[in-house]
N, C-alpha and C positions, 0 to 999 in steps of 0.2 A: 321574571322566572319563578319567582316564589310562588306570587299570586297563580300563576297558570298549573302549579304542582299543587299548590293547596286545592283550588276546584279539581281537578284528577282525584286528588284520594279521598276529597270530599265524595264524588259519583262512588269511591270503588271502597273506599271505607267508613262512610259514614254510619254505615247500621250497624257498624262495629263498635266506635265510639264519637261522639260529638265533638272529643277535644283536639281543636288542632296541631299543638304539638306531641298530643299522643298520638295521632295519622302520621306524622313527619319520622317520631321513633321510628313506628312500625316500620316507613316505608324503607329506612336505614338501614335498618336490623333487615331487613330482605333485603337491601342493595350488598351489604354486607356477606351477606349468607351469602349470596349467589357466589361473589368474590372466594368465601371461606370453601366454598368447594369445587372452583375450580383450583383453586393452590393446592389443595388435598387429594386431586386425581393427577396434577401433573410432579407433585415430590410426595406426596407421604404414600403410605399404604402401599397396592398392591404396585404401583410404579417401585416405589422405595425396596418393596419385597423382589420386584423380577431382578432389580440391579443387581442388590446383593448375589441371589441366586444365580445372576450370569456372570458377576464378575468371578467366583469361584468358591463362597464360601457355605460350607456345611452349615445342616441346621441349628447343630451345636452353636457355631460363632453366629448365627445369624438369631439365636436366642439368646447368646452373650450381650449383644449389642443389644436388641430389645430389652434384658434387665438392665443393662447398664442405665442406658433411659430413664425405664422406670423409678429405678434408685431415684436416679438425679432429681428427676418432677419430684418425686414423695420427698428427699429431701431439704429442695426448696420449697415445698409448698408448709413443712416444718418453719422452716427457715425466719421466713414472709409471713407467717402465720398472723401474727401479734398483728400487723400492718394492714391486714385484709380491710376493716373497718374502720380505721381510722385515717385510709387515705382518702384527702378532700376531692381534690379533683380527680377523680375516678374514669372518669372519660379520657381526658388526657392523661394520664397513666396507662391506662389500656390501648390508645395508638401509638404511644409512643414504643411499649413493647412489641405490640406487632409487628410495628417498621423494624422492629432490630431482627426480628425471627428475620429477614430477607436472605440475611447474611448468610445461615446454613443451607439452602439452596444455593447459593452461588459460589459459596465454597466447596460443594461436592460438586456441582458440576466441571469447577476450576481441577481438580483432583481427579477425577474420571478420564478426565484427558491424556494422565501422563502416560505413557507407555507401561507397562507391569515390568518389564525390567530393568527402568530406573525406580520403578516407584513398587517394590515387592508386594503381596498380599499381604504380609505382613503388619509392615508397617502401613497400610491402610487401614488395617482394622485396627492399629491405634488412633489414625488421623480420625476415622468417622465416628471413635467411641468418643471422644473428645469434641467430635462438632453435637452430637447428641448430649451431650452433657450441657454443652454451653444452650443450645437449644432447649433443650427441659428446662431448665434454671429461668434462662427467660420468658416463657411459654407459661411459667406458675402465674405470672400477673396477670393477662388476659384470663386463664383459669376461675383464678380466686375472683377477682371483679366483673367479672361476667352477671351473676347471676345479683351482686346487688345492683348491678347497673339496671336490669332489666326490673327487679322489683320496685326499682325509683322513678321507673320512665314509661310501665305498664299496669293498669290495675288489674285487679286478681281477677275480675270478669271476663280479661281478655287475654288472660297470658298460656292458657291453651292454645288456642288459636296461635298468639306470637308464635310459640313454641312449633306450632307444626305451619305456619306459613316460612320462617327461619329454615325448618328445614327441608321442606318442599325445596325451594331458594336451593338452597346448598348441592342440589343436585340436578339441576335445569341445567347448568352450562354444563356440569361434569358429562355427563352423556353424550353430547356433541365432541367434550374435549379427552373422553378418554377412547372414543375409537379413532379419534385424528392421531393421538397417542400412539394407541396400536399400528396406524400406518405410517407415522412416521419411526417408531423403531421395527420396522418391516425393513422398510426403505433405506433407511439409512444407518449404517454401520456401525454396532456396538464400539467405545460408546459414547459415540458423538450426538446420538440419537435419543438419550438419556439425558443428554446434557443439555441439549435444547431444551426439553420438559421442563426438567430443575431451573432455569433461568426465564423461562415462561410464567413459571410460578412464583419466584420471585417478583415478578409485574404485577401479579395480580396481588399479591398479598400486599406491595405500596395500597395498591385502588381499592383494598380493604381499609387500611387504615386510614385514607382520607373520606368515605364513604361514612365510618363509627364516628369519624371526628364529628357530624353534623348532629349526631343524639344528641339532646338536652334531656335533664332528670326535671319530673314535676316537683315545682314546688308543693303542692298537697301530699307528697309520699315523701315528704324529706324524714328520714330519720338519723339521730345522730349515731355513731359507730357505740360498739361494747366493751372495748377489751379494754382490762386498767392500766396494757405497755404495752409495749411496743415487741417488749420480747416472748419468744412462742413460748416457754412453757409457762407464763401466764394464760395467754390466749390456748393454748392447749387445757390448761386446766378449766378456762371456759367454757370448752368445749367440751369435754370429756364428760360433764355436769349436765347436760341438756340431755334429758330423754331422748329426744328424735338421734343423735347419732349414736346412743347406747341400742337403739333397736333399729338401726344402718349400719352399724360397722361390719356384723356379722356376713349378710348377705353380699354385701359388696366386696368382703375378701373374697366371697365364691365368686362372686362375678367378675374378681379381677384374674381370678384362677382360666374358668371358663372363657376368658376375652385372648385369656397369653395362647390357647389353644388352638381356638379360632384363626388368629393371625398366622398361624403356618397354613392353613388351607389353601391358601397359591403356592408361595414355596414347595409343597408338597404336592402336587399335581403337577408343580413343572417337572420335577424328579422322579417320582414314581408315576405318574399317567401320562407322562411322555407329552405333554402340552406343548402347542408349539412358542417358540421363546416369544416373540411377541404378545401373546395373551393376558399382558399381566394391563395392557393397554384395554382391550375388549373387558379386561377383569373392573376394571377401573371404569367405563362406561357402565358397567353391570350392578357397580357397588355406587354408584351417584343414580341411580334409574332406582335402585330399591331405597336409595334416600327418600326418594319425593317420593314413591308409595307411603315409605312410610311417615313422612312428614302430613299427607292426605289423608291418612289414618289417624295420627293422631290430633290433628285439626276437629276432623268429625268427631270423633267421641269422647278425648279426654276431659274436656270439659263435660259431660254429661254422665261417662263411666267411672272418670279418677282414676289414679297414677295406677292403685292394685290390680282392677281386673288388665285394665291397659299394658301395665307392664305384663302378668302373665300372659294374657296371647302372646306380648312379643314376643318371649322368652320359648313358647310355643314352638316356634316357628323356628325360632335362631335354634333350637335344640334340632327340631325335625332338619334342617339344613346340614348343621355341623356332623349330626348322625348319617346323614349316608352321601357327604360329600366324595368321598372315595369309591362308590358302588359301580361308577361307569368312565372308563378313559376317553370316551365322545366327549370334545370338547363344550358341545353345545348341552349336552347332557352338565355337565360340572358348571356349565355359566346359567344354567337353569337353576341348578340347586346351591349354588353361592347366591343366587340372588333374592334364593327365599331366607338364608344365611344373614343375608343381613337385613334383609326387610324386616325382620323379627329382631335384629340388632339396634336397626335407627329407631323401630316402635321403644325400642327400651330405654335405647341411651334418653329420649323426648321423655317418656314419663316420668322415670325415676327425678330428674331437675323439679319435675313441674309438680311433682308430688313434693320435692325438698323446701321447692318455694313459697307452696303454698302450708307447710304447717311451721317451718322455723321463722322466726321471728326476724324480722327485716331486718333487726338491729345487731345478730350475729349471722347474718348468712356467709358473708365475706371468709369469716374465719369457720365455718360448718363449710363452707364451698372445699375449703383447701382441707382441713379434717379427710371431710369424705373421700374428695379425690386422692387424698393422699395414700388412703386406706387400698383405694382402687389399684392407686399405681404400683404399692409395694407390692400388695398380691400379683399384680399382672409378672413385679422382676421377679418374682420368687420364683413362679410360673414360668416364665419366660424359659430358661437354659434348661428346667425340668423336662419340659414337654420337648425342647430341642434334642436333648437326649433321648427321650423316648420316642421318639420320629425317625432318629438315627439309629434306634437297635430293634424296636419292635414294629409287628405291623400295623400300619397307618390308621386303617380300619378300625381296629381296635381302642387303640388311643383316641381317636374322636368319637367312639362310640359311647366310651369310660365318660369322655368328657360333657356329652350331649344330656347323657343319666343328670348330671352336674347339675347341667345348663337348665333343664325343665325344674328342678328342686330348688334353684335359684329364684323360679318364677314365682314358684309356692311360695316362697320366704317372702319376696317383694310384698306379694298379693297380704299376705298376714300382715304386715308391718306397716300396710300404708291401708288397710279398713279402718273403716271410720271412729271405729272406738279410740284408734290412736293418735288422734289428730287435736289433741287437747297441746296448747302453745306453752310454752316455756314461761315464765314471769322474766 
């Protein structure tokens, strides 16, 4: 079976690289991906968003629970910090948290069941802030080890590429599985119909982690970890010293601001544009379809253009979306312009990494990983219950307009930060 996979990706990626276990990465790292978005169309995002919004709860609580989240990530990723680089087996660390993520799909599906009048609204929004918490928390290690795994098991020649075949990948199956989505919460009765989703995606996310189990790191890209403990505010203080995340912290609290905004644009179509409740399923084929655009985007050029201009188009585009997402209650109209919304989304979330990875030094990315992100996710919780409030008193329009102005100045900042004059490495 080996031999008949190595001639395979020898025909289909040999002009990519010559080395066989770096063909075997890659092809992982896309078996994977494929995996990571179907789990992501049948529980996270716009699934996760229609629930909330049909089981009853205002934008307000539905951006409570989104910072809550965030907290939690930014706080574990705190936490963990110190650990990033100095965990040996990195791979097996990374499946093994995955497989634990299973548990929060299968416990909000288990929870969705109960009837609302033994189990109040109430006290659900404590149960689900608490599966979010423990979900963030374990979710920071796949995070943080993410990107050294890939700088140990890619070289820099090809890690464009990784990067937009990863997430081409990531949205092949979604699009098949977020309009089966939509006709199975047609069809069958909130919310049972939900709860299927969530324990579908728990399958897939096992067949993720056994998938990542098969990466091997190259021996030639071995480097050894940075931080002098274990504990984060040493590694914080490591961090905090490297130029590259004194000129990414800034932009990425906007982006984290700009992203908590975004994420009500279903929520808010199904309430104000009168959406019909299923759509969060067609939203969900919509948002894995501008995946692989934009994983095919950034395949083609980021290697040749780099993280700055790359990330500004994306940012382009995710602006022009979030700007006149509310302009039309046709729902084909709003699954048009969410879907340029995140096409300019996924162009960003690909560049900004591949711009990270390629100027920070292999030997702190682990702890620059969770740094950044961490910066991401507080901004997003700060964001999060702000804009829920302002979705619940002002008009919609407006607020994502405010936010779109953001979102294109966001691009400007990337595109400055990541030109070439500032790509000088750390010691």
């Amino acid at each position: 079976m080996a031999s008949l996979l190595d001639a395979a990706l020898r025909v289909a990626l040999g002009k990519i690289t010559p080395d066989t276990q770096e063909r075997r990465n890659v092809f992982w790292f896309v078996v994977s991906y494929l995996l990571v978005g179907a789990a992501s169309v049948l529980w996270a995002g716009d699934l996760w968003n229609g629930f909330l919004v049909h089981t009853g709860f205002t934008m307000t609580q539905i951006g409570i629970i989104g910072s809550v989240a965030g907290i939690a990530s930014s706080v574990a990723l705190i936490a963990f910090m110190g650990l990033a680089d100095r965990i040996q087996h990195r791979v097996r660390v990374y499946v093994i948290t995955v497989l634990l993520t299973i548990l929060a799909p299968v416990a909000t599906a288990g929870i969705a069941l109960i009837p609302r009048v033994a189990y109040p609204l109430s006290a659900l929004l404590v149960t689900l802030i608490v599966i979010v918490i423990c979900q963030a928390t374990i979710a920071s290690f796949p995070i943080m080890l993410g990107y050294p795994i890939i700088a140990r098991s890619a070289r820099m020649g090809i890690r464009g590429r990784v990067f937009g075949f990863t997430t081409t990948a990531s949205g092949v199956l979604g699009i098949g599985l977020g309009w089966l989505s939509a006709n199975v919460l047609k069809n069958v009765a909130y919310p049972t119909g939900y709860a299927w989703c969530f324990l579908a995606a728990a399958a897939a996310i096992a067949l993720r982690g056994a998938a990542f189990s098969r990466v091997r790191e190259l021996t030639d890209l071995a480097v050894d970890g940075a931080s002098r403990s274990a504990f984060p505010l040493t590694a914080i203080v490591d961090v905090l010293r490297l130029r590259e995340f004194q000129t990414l912290a800034g932009p990425h609290v906007a982006r984290g601001l700009a992203m908590s905004a975004a994420g009500f644009a279903l929520p808010v179509g199904l309430k104000h544009l009168g959406l019909p409740e299923h759509y969060p399923g067609y939203a969900s084929a919509v948002t894995t379809a501008a995946t692989v655009l934009g994983g095919i985007a950034v395949a083609v050029w980021a290697d040749r253009l780099g993280a700055g201009p790359s990330c500004f188009w994306g940012d382009l585009l995710y602006a022009l979306g979030m700007g006149t997402v509310m302009v039309s209650a046709n729902p084909f109209v709003f699954l048009a312009i969410y879907l340029v919304m995140h096409f300019g989304r996924n162009i960003e979330d690909n560049a900004i990494p591949l711009g990270a990875i390629n100027v920070v030094p292999a030997k702190h990315l682990g702890a620059f990983s969770a740094a950044r992100l961490m910066v991401l996710t507080a901004s997003g919780a700060v964001g999060a219950p702000i804009f829920g409030y302002l979705f619940d008193h002002y008009d919609p329009g407006l607020v994502f307009g405010l936010a779109a102005c953001g979102k294109f100045l966001t691009g400007v900042w990337f595109w400055y930060v990541f030109r070439p004059t500032t790509r000088a490495t750390t010691p």
